[in-house]
N, C-alpha and C positions, 0 to 999 in steps of 0.2 A: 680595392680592399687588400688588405695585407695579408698574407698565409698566416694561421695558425699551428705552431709548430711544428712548424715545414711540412703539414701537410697542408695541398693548394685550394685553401681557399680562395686563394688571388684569382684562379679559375673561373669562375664564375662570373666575374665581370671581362676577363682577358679576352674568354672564345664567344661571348654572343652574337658578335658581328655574323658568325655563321648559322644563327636562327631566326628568321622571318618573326616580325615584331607581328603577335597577334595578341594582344592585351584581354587583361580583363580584370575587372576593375571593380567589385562588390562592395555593394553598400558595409560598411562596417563602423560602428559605434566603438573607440579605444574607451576600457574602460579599466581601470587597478585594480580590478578584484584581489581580495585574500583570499590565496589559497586556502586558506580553514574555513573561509565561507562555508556554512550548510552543513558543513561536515558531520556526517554522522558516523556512528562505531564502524569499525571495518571490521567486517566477519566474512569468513568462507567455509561458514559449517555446510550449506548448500551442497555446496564444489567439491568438498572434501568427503559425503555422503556420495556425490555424484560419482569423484573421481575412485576411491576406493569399489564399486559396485563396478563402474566400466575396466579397474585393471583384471575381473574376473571374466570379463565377455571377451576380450581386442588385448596383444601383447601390447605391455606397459602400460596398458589403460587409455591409448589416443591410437590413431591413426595416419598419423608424423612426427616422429622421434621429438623433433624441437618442442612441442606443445607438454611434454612430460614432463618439464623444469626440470631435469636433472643437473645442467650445467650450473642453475641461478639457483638450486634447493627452492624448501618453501613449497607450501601446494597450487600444484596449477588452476587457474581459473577457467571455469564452463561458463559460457558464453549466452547469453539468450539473445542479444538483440543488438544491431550497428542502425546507427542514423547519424549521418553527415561525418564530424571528425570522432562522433561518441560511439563506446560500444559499451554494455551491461551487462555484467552476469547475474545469476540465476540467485546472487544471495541481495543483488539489489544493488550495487555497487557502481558507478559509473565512473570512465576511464575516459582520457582525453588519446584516443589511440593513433600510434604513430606505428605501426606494420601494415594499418591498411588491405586486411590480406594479405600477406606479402608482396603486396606494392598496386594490385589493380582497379582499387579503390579514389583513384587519382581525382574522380569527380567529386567523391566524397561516401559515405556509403548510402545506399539504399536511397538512391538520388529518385526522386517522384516522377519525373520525365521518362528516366530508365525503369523503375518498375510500372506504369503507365502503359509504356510499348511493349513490353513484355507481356501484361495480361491482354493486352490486345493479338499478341501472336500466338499465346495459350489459346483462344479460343480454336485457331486453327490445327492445333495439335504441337507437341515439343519434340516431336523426331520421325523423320519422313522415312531415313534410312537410304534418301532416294534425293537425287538435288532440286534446290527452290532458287526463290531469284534473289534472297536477300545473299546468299554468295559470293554472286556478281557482285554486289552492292560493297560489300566489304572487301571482296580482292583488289577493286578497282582502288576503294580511299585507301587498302593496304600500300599500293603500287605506287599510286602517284605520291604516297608521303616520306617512303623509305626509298633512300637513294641507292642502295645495291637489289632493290625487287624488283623484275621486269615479269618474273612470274610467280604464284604462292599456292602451296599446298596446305591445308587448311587439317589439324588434327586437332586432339583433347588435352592436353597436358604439355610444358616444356620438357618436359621428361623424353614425350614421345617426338616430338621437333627436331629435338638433338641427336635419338638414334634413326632418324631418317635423315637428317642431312649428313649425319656421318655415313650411313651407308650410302648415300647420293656421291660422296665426296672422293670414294674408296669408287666407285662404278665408272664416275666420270676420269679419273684419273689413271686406273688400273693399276694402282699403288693401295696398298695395305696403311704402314705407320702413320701412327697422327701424331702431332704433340700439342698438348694440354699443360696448363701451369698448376704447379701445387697450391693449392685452397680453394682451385676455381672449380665451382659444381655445376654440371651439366647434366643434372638428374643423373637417376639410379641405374641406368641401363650397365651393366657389365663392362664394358670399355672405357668407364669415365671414372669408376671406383678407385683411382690409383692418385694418391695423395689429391684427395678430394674434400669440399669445404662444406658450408652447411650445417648439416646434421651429423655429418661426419665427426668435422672439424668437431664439432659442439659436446657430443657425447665421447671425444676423445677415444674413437676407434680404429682400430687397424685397416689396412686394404680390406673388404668386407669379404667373410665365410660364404662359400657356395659360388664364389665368381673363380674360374678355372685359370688356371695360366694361362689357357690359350686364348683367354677372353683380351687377358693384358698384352700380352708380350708384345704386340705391335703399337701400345701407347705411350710414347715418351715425355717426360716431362721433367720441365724449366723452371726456376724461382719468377715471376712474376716479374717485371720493370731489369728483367736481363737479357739485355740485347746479346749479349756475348754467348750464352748458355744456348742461346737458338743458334747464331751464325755454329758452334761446335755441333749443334745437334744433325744439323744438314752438312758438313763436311762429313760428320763419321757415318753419315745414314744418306749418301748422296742419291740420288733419282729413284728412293726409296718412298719419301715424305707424301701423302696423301693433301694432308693439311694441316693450316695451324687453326685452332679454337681456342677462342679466348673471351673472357666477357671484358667489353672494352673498360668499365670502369666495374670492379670488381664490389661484390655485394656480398656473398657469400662465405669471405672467410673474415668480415667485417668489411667496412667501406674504405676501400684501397683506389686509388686514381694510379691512372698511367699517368708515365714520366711523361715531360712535353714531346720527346721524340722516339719514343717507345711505338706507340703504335706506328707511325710512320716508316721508320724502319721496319718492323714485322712484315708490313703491306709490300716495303721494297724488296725483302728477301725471301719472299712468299713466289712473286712475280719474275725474280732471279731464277727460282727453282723448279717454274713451272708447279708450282703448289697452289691449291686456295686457301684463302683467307675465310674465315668464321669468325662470324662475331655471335657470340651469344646475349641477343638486347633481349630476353626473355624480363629481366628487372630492369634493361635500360632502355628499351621501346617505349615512343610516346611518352616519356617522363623527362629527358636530360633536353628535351627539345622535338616536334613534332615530327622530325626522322629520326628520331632516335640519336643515340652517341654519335653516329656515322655522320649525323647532319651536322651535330654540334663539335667536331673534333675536322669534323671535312676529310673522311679518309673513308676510302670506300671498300667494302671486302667482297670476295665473290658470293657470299651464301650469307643468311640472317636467320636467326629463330627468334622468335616470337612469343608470348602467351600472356599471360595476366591480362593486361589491361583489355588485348584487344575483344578482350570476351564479356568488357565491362562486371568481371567479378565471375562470370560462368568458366567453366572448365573448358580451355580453349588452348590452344597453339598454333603456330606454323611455321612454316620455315620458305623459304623464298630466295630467287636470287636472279642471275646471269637468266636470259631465256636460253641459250645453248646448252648450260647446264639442265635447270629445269627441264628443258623435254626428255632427259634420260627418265623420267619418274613415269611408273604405269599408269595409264597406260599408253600415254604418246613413246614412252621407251621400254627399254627392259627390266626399272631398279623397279619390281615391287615394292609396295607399300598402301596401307588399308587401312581404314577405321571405320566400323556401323554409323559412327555419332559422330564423326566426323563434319565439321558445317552444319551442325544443325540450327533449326531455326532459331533456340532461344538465345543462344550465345552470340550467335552472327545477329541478332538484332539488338542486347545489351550492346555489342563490339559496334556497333553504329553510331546508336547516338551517344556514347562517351566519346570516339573520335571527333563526332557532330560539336561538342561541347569544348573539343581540345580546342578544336580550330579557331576558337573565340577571339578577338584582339587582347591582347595583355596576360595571358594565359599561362606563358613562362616566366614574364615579367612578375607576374603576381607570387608564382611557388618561387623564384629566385629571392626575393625579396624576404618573404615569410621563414625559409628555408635558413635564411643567412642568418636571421635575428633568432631564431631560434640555436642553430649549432655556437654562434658566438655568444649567445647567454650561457650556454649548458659551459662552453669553456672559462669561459671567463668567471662564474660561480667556483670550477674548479682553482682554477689560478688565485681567487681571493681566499679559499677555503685550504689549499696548503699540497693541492694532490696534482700528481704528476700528470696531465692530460693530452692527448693530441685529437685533431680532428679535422673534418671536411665537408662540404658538401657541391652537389649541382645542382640546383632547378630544384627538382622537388625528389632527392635522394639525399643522404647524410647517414653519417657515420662517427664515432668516436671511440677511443680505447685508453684504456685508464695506465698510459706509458707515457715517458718524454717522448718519443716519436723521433724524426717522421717513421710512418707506416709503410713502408715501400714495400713488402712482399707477405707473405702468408710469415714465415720466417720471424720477421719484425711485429707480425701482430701476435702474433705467442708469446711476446713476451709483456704483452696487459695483464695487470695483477685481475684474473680473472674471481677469485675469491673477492676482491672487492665489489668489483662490478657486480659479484648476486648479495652483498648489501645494499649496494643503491639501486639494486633492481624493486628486490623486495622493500624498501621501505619507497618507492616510488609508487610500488603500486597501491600501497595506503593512502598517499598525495594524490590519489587520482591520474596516474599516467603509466602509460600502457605501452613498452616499448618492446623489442623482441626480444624473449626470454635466451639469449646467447649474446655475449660480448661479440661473436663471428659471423653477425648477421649485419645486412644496413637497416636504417630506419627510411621511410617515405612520409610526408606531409601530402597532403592533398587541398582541392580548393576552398574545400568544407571547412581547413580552419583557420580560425580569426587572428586577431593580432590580441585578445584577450586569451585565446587557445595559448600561444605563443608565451604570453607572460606569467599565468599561472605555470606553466611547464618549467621557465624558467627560474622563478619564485619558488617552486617544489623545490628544482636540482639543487640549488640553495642554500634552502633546510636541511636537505638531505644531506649534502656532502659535508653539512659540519658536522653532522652528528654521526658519520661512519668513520 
């Protein structure tokens, strides 16, 4: 396949040699539907009775920045119900959704198998406090499926993943500084707030109020796909460097891919400096290929965090790595670190059989496939329709921004007419499609959708893009 204005689509057929063929292959009817099929009035007086009542309970009316549409305007939509690639709000409205959760919906949503074993382990109770065996069960498929996990600590959020391998990282090393790239989020913990993407990026805010200087000053940080910015950062900060974090293919300040020897290099001068290497696959585990980016890129880092998928949609994380490093963690070492709800059973048993399901034959084959005919529809509607577009995808991840392109760093993705993009957000979501309310987000496909999901989507972008 050829790149789409230089950003690498070519990708996705270059690297798969490095992913183990497990197919999978679902009955599917191609069918042409029109988009206006059924189509009835599109109202959100619900949402809007909903959302005006919640911004008096909860700041801004949500309980994560991105969900308040401020970047895209327009009133946000409350939610009642996901099944497979569809989700519904509350005024009746149905959406072909492509956030997935942000992203751990990969099987699909509210997949019958997965809630199934779930009310089977309700009956036992949903939090011990205390450990069970489905733990084991999931450290072990953890292990054997990620190529830098020999051991995994098991927490509730990526948020909380990343400020325990950061502290892991700083313990094992006896070095303070990290360096992080600008746009790449690694949740809200204090040390990650410094040119960070997300919700950040999206609401157009500063390093954030109430994080100390002392929380920063040991965070340094790089443009993204600049090998040269790191080799400077370790000469002027030598035997200093803790670590380097990175999310291998970036999701958070939009969908950004590393350069072909971007991460390779990182890995080499990681290894020069006696530093580790982080990769944060919290959006790239279990989705760019069954280990994760690390499998699909072939580069291995000392430490991985985790979360979304492996909790099949529960509030889950972890972080994992090196066995030398991991027994520094309490209490085989001295890094504390804790959580009540940590492994618990409901999450550690959705996180089974979604892996259960990953490992199906044709499984990346099927999102690579899906994944490509969708990002190449949505550009290619753009390129007949007169607007400047770039984009990309892997497996079952994708991304696009309303610029000539390519997207190479947080930098380059600021500069997407993001006032466009909250016109064709919002007149998408009248067309039935549900994408992440920020231009600085990626999107995810899952197996739940068809290649009808696929053509309605791209039949909407379309219509859409002639008429903004």
């Amino acid at each position: 396949m050829a790149a789409v204005n230089g950003v690498g689509i070519s990708w996705a057929t270059k690297l798969t040699k490095t992913t183990p063929k497990r197919g999978f292959s679902p009955s599917i009817r191609m069918t042409a539907a029109s988009v206006d099929e059924n189509k009835k009035t599109f109202t959100l007086q619900k949402s809007q009775e909903a959302f005006t009542k919640a911004k008096e309970l909860m700041p801004g009316g949500v309980n994560s920045p991105v969900r308040a549409f401020k970047s895209v305007g327009g009133q946000p939509i409350i939610i009642d119900s996901v099944k497979g690639s569809r989700m519904r709000d509350i005024d009746g409205n149905e959406y072909i959704d492509y956030v997935g959760s942000w992203g751990p919906a990969i099987i699909g949503h509210a997949d019958d198998e997965v809630l199934a074993a779930l009310a089977e382990t309700m009956k036992k109770g949903t939090s011990f406090g205390a450990p069970c065996l489905l733990e084991n069960t999931l450290a072990e498929m953890v292990i054997s499926a990620v190529p830098s996990i020999e051991m995994v600590r098991f927490v509730n959020s990526g948020t909380e993943a990343c400020m325990g391998v950061l502290r892991l990282a700083r313990a094992f090393t006896g070095r303070n500084k990290i360096i992080k790239f600008e746009g790449c989020y690694h949740g809200h913990a204090d040390a990650f707030l410094v040119k960070a993407g997300s919700g950040v990026a999206t609401l157009g805010l500063p390093d954030s109020p109430g994080v100390p200087k002392a929380a920063t000053i040991d965070t340094l940080t790089a443009p993204y796909n600049d090998i040269s910015a790191i080799e400077s950062l370790f000469k002027e900060h030598k035997g200093e460097i803790a670590a380097v974090i990175l999310e291998p293919v970036v999701g958070n300040a939009g969908y950004i891919q590393p350069n072909l020897d971007f991460l390779a290099a990182i890995r080499k001068i990681t290894k020069e400096n006696d530093a580790l290497l982080i990769f944060d696959e919290v959006m790239t585990g279990f989705r760019l290929a069954y280990g994760g980016a690390q499998e699909y890129f072939g580069i291995t880092p000392d430490l991985t965090t985790l979360g979304k998928i492996i909790g099949g949609g529960l509030p889950v994380g972890a972080y994992g790595g090196r066995r030398d490093i991991m027994e520094m963690v309490a209490p085989a070492g001295p890094m504390y670190q804790a959580g009540t709800l940590s492994g618990n059973p409901l999450a550690m048993t959705a996180g089974i059989h979604t892996l259960k399901r990953l490992q199906k034959p044709g499984t990346y084959e099927y999102l690579d496939k899906i994944t490509g005919e969708l990002t190449r529809g949505i550009l290619d509607a753009g390129k007949k329709t007169g607007h400047a577009m770039c984009g990309g995808y892997i497996r079952g991840m994708f991304g696009f921004f309303f610029a000539e392109g390519p997207v190479n760093n947080f930098s380059d993705a600021k500069k997407s007419d993001t006032e466009k993009f909250g016109r064709f957000y919002r007149r998408m979501l009248e067309e039935g499609v549900y994408f992440a309310p920020s231009q600085f987000e990626a999107g995810f496909t899952s197996l739940a959708h068809n290649p009808e999901d696929i053509q309605r989507t791209v039949a909407a972008a379309e219509k859409v893009l002639k008429q903004i």
